[in-house]
N, C-alpha and C positions, 0 to 999 in steps of 0.2 A: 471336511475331507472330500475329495473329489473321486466321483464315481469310475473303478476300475474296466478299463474297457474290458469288449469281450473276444474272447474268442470266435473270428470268425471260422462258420463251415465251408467247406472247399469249395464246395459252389457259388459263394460270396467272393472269397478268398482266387479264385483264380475263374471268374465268370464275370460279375459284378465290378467289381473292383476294374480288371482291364477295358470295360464295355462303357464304364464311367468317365474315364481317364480320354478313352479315343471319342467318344461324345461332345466332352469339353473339346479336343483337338479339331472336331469338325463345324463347331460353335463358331469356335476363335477365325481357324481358316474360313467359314463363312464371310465372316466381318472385313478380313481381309480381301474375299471377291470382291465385297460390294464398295469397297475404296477405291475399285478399279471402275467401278460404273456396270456391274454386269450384275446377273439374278443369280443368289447362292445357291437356290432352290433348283433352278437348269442346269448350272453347274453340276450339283450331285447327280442330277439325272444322268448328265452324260457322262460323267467318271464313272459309275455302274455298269451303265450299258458299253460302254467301251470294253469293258473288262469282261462284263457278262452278257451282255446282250446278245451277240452274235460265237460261232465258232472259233472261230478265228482268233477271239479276243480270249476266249477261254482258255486256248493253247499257247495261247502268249501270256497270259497272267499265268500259268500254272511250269511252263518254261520259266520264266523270272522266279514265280517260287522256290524252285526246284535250286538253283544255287543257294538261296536265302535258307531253305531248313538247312543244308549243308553247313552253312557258318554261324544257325542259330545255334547250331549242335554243339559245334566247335566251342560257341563261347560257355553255353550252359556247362559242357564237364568239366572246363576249369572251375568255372564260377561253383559248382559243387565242392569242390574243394576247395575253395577260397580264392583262385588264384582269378586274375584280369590279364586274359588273353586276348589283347586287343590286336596282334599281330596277324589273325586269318586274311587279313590281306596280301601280309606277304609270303606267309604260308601257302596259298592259294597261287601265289604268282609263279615260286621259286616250284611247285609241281609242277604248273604248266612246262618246265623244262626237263621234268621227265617223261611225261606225257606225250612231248614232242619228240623225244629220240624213242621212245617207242613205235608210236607209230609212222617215223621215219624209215625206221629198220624194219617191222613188218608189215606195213599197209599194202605191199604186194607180193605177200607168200601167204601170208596170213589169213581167213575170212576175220569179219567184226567181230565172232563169238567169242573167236581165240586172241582175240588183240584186245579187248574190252576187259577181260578179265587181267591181262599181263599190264595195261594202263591202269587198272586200277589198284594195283599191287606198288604200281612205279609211285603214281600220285600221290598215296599213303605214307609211302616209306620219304617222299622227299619232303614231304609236307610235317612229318615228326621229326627228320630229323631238323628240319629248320627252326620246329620245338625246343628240339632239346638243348639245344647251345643257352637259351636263356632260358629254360628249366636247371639246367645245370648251374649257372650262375645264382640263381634265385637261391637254390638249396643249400651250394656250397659256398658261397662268396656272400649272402645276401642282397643280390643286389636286385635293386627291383624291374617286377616281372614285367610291369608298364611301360618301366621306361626301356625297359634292352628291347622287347618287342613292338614299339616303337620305332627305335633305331634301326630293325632286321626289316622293317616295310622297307626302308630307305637301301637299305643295300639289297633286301630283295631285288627292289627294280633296277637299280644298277647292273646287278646283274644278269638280268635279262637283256637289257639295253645293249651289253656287252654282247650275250649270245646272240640274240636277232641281228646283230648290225654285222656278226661276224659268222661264226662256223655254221650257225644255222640256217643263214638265208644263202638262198640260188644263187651262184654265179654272175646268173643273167638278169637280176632281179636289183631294183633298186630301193623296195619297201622292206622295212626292217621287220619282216614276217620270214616264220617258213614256207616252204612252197605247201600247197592245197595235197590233203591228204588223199587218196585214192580210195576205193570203196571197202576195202579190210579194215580201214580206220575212222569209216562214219559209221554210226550209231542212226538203227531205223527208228522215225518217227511213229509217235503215238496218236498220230491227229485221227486215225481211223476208230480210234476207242470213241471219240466223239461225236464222229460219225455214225454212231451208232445210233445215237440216239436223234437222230434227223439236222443234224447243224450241217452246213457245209465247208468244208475249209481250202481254199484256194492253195495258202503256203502258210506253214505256221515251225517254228522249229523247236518244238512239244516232242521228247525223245525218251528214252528207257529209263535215261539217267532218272529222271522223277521218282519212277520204281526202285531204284537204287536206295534215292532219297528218303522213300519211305521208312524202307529197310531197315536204314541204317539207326531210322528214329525207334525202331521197334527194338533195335539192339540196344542204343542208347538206355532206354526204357530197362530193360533187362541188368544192362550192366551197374545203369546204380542204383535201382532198386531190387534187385536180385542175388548179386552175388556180394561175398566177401569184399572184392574191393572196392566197389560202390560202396557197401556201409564205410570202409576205412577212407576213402576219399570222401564221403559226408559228415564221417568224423571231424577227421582233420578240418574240413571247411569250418565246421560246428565251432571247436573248441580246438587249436593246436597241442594246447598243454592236457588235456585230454587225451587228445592222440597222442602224444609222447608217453604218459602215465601206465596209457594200455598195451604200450611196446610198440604202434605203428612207428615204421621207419620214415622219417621226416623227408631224406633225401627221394628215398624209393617213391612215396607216395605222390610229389610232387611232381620227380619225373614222368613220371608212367602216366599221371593225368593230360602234363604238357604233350605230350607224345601223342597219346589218343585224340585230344582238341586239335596240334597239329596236322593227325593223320586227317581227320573230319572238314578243315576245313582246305585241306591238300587236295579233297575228292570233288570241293566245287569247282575243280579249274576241268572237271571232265565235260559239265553240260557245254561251255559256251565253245571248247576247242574241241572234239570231237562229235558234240551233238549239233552243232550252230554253222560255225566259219569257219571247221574244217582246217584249220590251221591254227599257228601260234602265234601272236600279232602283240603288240605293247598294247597296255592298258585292257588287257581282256578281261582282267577282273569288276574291272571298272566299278569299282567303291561296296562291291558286295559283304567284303571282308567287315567293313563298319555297319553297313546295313544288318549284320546278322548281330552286332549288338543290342539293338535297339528289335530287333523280333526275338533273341533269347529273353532281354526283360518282362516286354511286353505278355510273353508267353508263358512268364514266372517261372524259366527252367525246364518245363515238362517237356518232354517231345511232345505230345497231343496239341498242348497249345504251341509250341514252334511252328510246327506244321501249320495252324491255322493262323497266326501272328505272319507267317511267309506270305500264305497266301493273300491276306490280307496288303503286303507291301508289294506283293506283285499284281492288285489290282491297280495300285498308285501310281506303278511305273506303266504298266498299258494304260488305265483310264487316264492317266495322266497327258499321256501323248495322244490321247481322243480329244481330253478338253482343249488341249493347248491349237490343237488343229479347227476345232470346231466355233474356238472364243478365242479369237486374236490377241483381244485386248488380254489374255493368260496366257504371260507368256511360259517360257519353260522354267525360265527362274522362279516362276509363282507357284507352278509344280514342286517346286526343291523346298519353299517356303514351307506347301502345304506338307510334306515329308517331315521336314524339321518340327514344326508342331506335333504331328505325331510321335515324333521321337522325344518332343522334350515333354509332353504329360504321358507318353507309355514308359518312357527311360526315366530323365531325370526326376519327374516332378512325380514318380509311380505313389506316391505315397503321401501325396498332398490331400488326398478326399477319406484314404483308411484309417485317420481318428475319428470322422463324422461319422462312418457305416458304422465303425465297432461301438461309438456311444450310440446308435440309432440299436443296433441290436441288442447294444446293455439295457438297454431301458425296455426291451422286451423281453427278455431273459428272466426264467422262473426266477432265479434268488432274487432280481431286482423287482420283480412284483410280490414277493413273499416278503420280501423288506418293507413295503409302500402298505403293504396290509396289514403289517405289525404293527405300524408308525399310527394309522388309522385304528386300531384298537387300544394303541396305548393313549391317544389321542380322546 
């Protein structure tokens, strides 16, 4: 009979286990530097220091994070309830269009304080409801939640392509953007937090949203491990027919999950169009929406590790563009390579090395030494 694994403790379990996984992914991408003829070893060096060496890079890796928790959040409260909301991307896109008739209409009556909070109310609300059309399918039609959020990325962007090229952009204007927002509708930078501590920062565009982001992870936090419908969305995730047994509403729980992920990953279209470039432009999500798949995995669901799984993909995307600048011979596609490897042993392959920790821990594990001690007495 073959020895039952063990249960691992949380800090194997969501510590070990992710630090294992992106080990192996920085092994693998090594191998792949040196196929190009360059050292893996200066490589890491300068994807570090790119990221973290200087100011500068700090506020750009922590800028980049800052959409990333946003859409790691997104996917984890589905994923609590079982569902695969892989659509924050075009949830994320489809706010940016309320985002921009916000601060359209107020960027000059308005200060920032007052228009931050009425874009973040617009962002949310349009970002769930682009939720709930295939929440609503899912629950009542069953159809699946992959594939209509899926198909909502694709008309997402259509329809923005639709906005930008039409009621939205200037008269006078031939780029399918809206005109540059005026100062009620930029969000002030954070790089002076940094500065605190002696770094200097030229231009970095590191903004409140971060704090936002925090936030929003500590609410996450709260709402499903704290109240009533976290436990019935963990239910339902857990067991459906469970959830049916103990009376949660199948329809209810589904929607309201879609809607909140919706709303979450609605709020990252605030850092890059209100805290960045100041306007609404195509492609400003630019693949964040999938990015935050692979840091909710990596991060095993918790906010605490989202947060840190973010920051982690937003040293990839600055150190990335240090190494690429620094080592020719890497190019940007070698960057996307190195990215994909971490996506595919923190995502796909998460669970390739957690039979070997749990028979490494069974075999230290009192019962399994109380076993080996009997076998040797009976012996």
């Amino acid at each position: 009979m073959s020895t039952p694994y063990a249960k691992l403790p949380a800090w194997a379990d969501y510590g070990l286990i992710p630090v294992i996984n992106l080990a192996v992914a920085f092994i693998v991408a090594g191998f792949v530097v040196m196929l190009v003829g360059e050292n893996p070893f200066r490589a890491a060096v300068i994807l570090v220091e790119g990221a973290f060496g200087r100011g500068s890079g700090i506020a750009f890796t922590l800028f980049y994070a800052t959409t990333f928790i946003f859409s790691g959040l997104s996917v984890a409260v589905a994923a609590h309830c079982g569902l695969f909301n892989i659509g924050g991307e075009g949830q994320g896109y489809i706010a940016g269009l309320g985002i921009g008739i916000v601060c359209l209409a107020f960027d000059s009556v308005l200060p920032w304080w007052l228009t931050f909070p009425i874009a973040i109310v617009a962002s949310a609300a349009m970002g769930a409801l682009w939720a709930l059309i295939p929440a609503y399918l899912q629950a009542k039609r069953g159809s699946h939640i992959v594939i209509t959020t899926i198909m909502f990325n694709f008309i997402a962007a259509s329809v923005m392509v639709y906005a930008l090229v039409g009621f939205l952009k200037p008269p006078s204007s031939m780029a399918p953007q809206t005109r540059t927002f005026l100062d009620g509708a930029q969000l002030p930078k954070l790089n002076w937090v940094i500065e605190l501590f002696g770094a200097k920062i030229r231009s970095a565009p590191l903004n409140i949203c971060f704090l936002l982001a925090l936030v929003m992870a500590f609410l996450v936090w709260l709402l499903i491990w704290r109240t009533r419908l976290g436990y019935e969305m963990r239910t339902y995730g857990h067991s459906p027919k469970a959830a049916r047994y103990a009376g949660i509403s199948e329809t209810r729980i589904i929607i309201i999950a879609m809607m909140i992920s919706g709303a979450l990953a609605g709020m990252m279209a605030l850092n890059p169009t209100m805290g960045d470039q100041h306007n609404v432009a195509l492609d400003f999500v630019s693949g964040a929406g999938f990015v935050g798949i692979a840091v909710a995995l990596m991060g095993r669901l918790h906010p605490v590790g989202i947060v840190l799984a973010a920051i982690l993909f937003g040293m990839l995307y600055q150190g990335g563009a240090e190494l690429a600048f620094e080592m020719p011979a890497i190019s940007r596609d070698m960057i996307v390579i190195i990215q994909g490897l971490v996506i595919l042993f923190a995502g796909a392959l998460e669970h390739m090395f957690r039979p070997y920790v749990q028979a490494l821990f069974a075999s230290f594990s009192p019962r399994s030494v109380g076993i080996e001690a009997a076998k040797g007495k009976g012996a």
